[in-house]
Chimera marker file (.cmm) of the C-alpha trace (Angstrom):
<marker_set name="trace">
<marker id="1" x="-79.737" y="-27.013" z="62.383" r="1" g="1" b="0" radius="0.5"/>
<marker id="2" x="-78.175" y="-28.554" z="58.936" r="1" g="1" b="0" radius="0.5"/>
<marker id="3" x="-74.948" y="-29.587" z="58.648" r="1" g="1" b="0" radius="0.5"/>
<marker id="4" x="-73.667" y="-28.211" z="54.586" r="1" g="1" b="0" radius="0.5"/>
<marker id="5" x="-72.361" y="-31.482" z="53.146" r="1" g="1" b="0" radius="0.5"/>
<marker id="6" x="-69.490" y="-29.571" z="51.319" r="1" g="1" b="0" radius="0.5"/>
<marker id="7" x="-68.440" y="-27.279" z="54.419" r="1" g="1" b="0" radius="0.5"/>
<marker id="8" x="-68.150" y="-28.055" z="58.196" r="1" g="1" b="0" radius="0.5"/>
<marker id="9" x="-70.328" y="-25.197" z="58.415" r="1" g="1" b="0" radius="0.5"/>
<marker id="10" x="-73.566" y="-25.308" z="60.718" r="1" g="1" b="0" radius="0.5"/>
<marker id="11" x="-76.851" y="-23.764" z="59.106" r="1" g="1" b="0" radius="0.5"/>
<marker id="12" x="-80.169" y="-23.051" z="60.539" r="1" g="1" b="0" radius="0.5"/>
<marker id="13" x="-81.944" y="-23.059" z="57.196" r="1" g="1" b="0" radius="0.5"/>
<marker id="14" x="-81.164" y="-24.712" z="53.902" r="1" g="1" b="0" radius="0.5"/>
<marker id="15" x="-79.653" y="-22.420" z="51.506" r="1" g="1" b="0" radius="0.5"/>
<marker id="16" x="-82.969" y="-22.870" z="49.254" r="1" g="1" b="0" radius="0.5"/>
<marker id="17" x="-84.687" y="-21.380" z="53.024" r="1" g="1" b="0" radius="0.5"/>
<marker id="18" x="-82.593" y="-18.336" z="52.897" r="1" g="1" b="0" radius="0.5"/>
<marker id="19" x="-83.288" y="-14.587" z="51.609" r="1" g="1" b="0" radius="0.5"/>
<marker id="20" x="-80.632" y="-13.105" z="48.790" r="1" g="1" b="0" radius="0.5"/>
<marker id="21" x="-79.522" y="-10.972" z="51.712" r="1" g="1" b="0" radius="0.5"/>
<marker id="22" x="-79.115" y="-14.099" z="54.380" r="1" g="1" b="0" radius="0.5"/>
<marker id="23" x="-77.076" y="-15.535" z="51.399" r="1" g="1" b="0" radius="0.5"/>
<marker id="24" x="-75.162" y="-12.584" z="50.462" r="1" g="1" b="0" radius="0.5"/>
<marker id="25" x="-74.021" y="-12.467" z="53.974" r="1" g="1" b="0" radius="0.5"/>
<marker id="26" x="-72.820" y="-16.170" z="54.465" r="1" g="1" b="0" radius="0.5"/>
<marker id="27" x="-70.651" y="-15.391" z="50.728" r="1" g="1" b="0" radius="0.5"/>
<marker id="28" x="-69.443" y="-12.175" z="52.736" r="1" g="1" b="0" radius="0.5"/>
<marker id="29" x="-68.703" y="-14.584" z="56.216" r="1" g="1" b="0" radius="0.5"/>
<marker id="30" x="-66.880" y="-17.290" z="53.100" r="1" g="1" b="0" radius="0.5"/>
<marker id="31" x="-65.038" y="-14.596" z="51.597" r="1" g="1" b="0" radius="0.5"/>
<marker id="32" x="-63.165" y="-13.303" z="55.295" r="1" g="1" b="0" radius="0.5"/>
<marker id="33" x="-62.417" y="-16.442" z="55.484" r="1" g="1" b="0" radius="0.5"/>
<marker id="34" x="-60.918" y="-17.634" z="53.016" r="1" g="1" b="0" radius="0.5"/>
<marker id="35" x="-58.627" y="-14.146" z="53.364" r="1" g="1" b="0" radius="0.5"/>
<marker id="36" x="-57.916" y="-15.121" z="56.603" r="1" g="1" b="0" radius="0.5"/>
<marker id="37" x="-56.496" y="-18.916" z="55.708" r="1" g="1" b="0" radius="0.5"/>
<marker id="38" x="-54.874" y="-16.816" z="52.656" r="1" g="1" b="0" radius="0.5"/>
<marker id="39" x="-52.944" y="-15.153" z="55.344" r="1" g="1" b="0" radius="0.5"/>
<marker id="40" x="-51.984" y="-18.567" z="57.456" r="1" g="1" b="0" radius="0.5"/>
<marker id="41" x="-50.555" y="-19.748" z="54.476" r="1" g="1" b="0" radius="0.5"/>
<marker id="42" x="-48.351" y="-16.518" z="53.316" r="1" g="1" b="0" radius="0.5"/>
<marker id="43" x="-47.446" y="-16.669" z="56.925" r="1" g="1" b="0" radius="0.5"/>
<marker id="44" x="-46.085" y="-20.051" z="56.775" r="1" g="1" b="0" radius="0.5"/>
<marker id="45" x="-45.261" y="-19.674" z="53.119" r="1" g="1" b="0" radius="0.5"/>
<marker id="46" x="-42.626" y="-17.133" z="54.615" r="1" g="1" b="0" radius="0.5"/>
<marker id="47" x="-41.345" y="-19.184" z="57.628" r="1" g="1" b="0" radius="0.5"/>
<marker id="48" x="-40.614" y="-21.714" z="55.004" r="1" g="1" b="0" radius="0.5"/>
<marker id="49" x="-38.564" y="-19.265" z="52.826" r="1" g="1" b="0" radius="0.5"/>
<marker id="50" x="-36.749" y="-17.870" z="55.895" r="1" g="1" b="0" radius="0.5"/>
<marker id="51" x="-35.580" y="-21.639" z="57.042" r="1" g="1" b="0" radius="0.5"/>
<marker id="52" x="-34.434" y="-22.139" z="53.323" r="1" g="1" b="0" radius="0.5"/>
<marker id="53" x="-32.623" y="-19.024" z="53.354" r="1" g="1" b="0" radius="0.5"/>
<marker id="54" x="-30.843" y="-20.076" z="56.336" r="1" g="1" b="0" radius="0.5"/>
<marker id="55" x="-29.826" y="-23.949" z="55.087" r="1" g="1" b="0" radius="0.5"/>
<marker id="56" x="-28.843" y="-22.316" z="51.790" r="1" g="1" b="0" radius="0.5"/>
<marker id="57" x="-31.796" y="-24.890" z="50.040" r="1" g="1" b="0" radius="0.5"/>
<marker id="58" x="-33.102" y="-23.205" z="46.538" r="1" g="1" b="0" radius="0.5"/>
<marker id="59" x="-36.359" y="-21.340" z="46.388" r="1" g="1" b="0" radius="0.5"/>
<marker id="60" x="-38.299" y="-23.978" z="44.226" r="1" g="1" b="0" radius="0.5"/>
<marker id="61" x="-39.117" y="-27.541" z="45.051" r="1" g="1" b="0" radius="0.5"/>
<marker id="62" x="-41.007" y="-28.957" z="41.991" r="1" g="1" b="0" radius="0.5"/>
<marker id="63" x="-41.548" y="-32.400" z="44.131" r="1" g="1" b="0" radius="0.5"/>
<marker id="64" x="-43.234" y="-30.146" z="47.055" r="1" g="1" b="0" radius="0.5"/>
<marker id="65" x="-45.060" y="-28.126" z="44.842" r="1" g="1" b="0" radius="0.5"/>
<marker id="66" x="-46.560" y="-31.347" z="42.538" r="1" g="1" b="0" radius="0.5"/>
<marker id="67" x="-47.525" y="-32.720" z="46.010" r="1" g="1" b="0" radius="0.5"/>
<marker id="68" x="-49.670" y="-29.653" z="46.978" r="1" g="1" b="0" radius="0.5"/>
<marker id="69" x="-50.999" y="-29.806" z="43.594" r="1" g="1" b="0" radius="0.5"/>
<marker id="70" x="-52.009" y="-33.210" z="43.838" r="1" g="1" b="0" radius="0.5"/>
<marker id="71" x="-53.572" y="-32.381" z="47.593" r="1" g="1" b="0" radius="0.5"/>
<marker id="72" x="-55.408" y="-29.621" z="45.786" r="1" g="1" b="0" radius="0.5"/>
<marker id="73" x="-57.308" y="-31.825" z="43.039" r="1" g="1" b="0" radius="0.5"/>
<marker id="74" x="-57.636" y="-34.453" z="45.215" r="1" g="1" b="0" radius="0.5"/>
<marker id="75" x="-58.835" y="-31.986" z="47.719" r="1" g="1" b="0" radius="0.5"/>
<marker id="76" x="-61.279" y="-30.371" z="45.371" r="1" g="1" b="0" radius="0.5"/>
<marker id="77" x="-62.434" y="-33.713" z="44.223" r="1" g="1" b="0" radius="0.5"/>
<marker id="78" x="-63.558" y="-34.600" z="47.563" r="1" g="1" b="0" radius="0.5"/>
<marker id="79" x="-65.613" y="-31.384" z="48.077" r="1" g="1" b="0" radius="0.5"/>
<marker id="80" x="-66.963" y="-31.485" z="44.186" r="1" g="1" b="0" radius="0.5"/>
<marker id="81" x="-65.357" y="-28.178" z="42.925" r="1" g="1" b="0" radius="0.5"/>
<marker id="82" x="-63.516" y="-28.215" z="39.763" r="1" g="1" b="0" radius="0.5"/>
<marker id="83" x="-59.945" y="-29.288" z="40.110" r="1" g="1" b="0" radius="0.5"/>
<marker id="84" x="-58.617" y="-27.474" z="37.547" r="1" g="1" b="0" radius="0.5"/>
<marker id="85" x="-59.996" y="-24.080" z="39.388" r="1" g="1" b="0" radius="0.5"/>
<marker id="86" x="-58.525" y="-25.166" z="42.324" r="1" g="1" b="0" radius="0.5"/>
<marker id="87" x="-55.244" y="-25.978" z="40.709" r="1" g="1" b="0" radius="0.5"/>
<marker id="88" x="-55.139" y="-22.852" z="38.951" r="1" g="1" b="0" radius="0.5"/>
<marker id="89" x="-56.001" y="-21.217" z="42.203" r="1" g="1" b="0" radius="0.5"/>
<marker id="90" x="-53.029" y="-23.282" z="44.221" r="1" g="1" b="0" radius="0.5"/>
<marker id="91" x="-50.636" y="-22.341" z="41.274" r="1" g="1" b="0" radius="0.5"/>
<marker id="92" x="-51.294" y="-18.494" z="41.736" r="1" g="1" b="0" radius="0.5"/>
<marker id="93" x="-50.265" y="-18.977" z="45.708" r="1" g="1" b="0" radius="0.5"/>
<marker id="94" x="-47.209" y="-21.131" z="45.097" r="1" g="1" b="0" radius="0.5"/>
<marker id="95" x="-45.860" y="-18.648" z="42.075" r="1" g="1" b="0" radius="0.5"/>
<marker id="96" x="-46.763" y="-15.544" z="44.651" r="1" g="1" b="0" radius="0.5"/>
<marker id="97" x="-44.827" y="-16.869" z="47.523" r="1" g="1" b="0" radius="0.5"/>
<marker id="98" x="-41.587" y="-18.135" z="44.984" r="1" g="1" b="0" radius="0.5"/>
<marker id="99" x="-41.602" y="-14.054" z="44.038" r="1" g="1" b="0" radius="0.5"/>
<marker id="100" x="-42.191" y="-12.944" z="47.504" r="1" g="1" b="0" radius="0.5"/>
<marker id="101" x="-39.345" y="-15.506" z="48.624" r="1" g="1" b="0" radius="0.5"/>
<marker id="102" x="-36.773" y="-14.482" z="45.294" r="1" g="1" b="0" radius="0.5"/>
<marker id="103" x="-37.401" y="-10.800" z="46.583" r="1" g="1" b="0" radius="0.5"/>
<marker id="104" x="-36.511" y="-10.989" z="50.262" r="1" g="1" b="0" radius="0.5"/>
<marker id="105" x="-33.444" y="-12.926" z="49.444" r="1" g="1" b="0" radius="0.5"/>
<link id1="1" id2="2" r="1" g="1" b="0" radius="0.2"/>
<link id1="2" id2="3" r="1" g="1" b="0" radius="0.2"/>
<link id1="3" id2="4" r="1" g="1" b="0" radius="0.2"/>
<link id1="4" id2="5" r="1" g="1" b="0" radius="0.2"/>
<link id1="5" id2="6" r="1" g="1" b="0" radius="0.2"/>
<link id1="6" id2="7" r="1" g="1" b="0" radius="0.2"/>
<link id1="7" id2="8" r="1" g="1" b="0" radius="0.2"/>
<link id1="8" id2="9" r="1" g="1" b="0" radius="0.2"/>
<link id1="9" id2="10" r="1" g="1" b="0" radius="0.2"/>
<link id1="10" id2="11" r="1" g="1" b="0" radius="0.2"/>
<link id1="11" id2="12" r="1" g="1" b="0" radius="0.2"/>
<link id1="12" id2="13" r="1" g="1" b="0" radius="0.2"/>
<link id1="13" id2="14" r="1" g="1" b="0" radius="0.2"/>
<link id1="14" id2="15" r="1" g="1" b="0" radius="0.2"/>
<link id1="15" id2="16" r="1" g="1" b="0" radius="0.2"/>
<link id1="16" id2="17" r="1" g="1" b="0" radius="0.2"/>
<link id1="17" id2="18" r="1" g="1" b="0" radius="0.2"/>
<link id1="18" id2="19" r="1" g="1" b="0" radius="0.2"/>
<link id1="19" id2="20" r="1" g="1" b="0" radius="0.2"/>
<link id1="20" id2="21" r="1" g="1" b="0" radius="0.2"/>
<link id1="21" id2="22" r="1" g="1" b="0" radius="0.2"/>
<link id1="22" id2="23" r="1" g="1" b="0" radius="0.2"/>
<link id1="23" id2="24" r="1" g="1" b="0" radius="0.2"/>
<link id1="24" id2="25" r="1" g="1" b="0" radius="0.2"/>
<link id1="25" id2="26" r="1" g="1" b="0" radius="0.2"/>
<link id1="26" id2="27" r="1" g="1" b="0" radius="0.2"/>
<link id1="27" id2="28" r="1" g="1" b="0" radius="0.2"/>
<link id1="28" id2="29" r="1" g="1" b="0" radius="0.2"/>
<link id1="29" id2="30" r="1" g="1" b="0" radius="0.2"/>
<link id1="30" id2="31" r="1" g="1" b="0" radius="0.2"/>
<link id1="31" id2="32" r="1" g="1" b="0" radius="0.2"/>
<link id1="32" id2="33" r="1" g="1" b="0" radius="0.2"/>
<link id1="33" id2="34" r="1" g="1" b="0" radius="0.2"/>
<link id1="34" id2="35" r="1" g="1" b="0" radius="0.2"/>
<link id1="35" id2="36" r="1" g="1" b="0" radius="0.2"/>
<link id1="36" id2="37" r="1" g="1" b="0" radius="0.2"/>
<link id1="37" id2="38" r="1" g="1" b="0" radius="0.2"/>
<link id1="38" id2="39" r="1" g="1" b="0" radius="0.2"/>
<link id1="39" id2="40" r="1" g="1" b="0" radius="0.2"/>
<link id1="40" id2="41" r="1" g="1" b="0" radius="0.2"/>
<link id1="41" id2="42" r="1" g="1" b="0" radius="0.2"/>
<link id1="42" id2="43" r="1" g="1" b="0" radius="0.2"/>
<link id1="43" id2="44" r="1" g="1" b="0" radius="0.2"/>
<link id1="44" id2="45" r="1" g="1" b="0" radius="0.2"/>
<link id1="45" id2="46" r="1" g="1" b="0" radius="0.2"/>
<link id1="46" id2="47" r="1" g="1" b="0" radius="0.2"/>
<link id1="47" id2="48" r="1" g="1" b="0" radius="0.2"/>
<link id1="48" id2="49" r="1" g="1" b="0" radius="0.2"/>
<link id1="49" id2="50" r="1" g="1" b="0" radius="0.2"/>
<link id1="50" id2="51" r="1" g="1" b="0" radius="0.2"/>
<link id1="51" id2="52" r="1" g="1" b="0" radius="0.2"/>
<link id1="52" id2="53" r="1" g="1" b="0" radius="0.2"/>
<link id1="53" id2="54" r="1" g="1" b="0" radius="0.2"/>
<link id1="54" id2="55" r="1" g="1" b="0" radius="0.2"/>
<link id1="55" id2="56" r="1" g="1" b="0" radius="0.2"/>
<link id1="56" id2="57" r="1" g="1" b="0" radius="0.2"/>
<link id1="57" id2="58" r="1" g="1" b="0" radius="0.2"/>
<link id1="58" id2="59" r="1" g="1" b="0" radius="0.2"/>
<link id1="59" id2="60" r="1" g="1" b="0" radius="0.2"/>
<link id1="60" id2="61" r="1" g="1" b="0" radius="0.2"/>
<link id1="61" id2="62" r="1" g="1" b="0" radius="0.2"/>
<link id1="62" id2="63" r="1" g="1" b="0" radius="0.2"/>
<link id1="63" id2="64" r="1" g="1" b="0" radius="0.2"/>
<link id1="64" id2="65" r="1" g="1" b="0" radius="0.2"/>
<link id1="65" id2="66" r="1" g="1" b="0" radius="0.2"/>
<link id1="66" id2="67" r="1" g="1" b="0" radius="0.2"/>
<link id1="67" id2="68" r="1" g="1" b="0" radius="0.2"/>
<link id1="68" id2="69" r="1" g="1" b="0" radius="0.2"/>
<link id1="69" id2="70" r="1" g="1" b="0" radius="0.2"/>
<link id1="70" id2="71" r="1" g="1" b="0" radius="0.2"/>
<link id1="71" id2="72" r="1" g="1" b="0" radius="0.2"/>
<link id1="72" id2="73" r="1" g="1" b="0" radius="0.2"/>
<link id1="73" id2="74" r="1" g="1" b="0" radius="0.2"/>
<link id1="74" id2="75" r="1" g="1" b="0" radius="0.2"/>
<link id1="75" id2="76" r="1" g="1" b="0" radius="0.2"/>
<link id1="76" id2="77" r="1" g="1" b="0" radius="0.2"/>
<link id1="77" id2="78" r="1" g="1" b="0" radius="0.2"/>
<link id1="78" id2="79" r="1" g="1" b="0" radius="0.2"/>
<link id1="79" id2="80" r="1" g="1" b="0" radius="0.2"/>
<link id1="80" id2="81" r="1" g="1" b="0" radius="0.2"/>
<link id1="81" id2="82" r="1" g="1" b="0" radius="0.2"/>
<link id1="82" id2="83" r="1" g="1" b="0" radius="0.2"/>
<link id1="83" id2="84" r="1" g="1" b="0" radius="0.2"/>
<link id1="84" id2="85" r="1" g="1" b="0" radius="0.2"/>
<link id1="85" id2="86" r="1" g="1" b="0" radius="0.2"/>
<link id1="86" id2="87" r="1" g="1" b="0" radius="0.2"/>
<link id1="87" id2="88" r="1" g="1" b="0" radius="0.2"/>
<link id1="88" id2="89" r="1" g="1" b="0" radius="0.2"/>
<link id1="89" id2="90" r="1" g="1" b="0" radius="0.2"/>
<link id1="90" id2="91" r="1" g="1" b="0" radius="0.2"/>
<link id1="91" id2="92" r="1" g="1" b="0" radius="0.2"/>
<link id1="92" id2="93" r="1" g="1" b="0" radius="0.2"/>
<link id1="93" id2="94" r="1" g="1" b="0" radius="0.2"/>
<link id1="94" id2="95" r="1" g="1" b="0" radius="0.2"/>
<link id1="95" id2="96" r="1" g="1" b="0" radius="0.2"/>
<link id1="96" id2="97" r="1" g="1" b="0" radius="0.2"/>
<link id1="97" id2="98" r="1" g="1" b="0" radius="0.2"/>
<link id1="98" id2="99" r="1" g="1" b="0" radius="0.2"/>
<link id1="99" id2="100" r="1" g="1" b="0" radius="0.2"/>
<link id1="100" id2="101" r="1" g="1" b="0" radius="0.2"/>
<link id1="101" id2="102" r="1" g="1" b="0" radius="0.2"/>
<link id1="102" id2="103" r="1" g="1" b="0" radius="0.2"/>
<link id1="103" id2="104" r="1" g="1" b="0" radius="0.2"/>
<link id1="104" id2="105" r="1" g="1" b="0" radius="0.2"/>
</marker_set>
């Protein structure tokens, strides 16, 4: 077994070992995934909102949100993905939750 250098993922076979299908299949496996931790983060996203709501604070924080964009190209660094995908990634989740907070006030 292989450990993926850029995951914590354990593989049996290299990716270079594995059929299109074998590989089409781990992308599918990725893919829930990364739904599912999509999810997490709305869920938390809107337990944030809710404790704003309740102290009165504003929907935007442009300190907290140019932390988690710093997280997220340091973050991407790390793992040797393109930073500015990730940030443009992060910035689509942020501006999402803002509307989805704005709306349920």
């Amino acid at each position: 077994m292989t450990q993926d250098p850029n995951t914590d993922r354990q593989t049996d076979r290299l990716p270079e070992e594995m059929t299109l299908d074998e590989l089409r299949e781990e992308i599918e496996t990725i893919d829930r995934e990364i739904v599912e931790l999509i999810a997490q983060r709305t869920y938390v996203a809107d337990t944030i909102a809710q404790v704003k709501d309740e102290r009165d604070l504003p929907t935007t924080d442009e300190e907290q949100e140019q932390q988690v964009m710093d997280r997220a190209g340091t973050n991407a660094e790390q793992f040797g993905v393109d930073a500015n995908l990730v940030k443009a990634i992060f910035r689509l989740l942020i501006e999402l939750n803002k509307v989805h907070q704005r709306e349920n006030r």
